[in-house]
N, C-alpha and C positions, 0 to 999 in steps of 0.2 A: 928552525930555532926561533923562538920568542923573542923580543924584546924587550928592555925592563925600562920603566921609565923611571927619572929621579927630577925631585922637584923641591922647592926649595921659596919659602915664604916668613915673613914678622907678622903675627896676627893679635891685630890689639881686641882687649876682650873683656867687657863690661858687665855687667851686674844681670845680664839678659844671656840666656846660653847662644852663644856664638860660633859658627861652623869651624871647624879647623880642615876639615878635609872627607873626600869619602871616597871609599876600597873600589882600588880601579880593577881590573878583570883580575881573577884568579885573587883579587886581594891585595891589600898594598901594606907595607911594614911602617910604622908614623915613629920617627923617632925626636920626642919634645921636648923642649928645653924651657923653663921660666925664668926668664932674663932680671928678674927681680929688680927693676928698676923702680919699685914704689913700694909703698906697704901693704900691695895686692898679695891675696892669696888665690890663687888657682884650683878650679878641679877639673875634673877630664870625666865624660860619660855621655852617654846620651842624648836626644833631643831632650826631656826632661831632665838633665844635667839642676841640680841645685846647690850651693854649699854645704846641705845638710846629704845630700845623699852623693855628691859626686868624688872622685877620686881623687885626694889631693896631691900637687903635684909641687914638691917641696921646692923653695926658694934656691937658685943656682944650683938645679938638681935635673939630670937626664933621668927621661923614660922612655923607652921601645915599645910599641902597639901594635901588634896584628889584628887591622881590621879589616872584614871579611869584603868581598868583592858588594858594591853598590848601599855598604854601609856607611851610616855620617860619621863623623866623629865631633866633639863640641865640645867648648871648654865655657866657666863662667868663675866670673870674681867676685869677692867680697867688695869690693870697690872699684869702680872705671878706669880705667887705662892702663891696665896689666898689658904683659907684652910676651907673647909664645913665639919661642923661632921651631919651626915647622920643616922638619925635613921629611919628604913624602918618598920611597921606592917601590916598586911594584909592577903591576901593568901589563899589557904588552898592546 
């Protein structure tokens, strides 16, 4: 039997795409939160992450992500000092 790990992170996230985490074996589930503690706006995607193309991820608003095994995930703001709570499950 596997084991699943769970992990658990605040990831401040600035105008430059910024890591939030990446798919541990078999894949890991990212489920994010934007703490909206400024007037940042969030997106979610990959290393090329930009506000014009990345996912946004609405102010005190959850999202659920299945990202694949040794994929990144990455977030960036319209402005510096956003703040993602990161809950990571997956693994073994």
């Amino acid at each position: 039997m596997s084991e699943q790990k769970l992990s658990s992170r605040q990831v401040t996230v600035g105008t430059a795409a910024t890591p939030l985490g990446e798919g541990l074996v078999t894949g890991s589930e990212f489920h994010l939160y934007d703490t909206a503690s400024g007037n940042q706006t969030v997106f979610i995607g990959g290393a090329n992450v930009t506000t014009s193309n990345g996912f946004e991820l609405h102010k005190n608003t959850h999202i659920t992500i299945h990202v694949p095994e040794r994929v990144q995930l990455y977030a960036v703001a319209d402005n510096a000092g956003a703040v993602v709570s990161v809950l990571q499950i997956g693994g073994i």
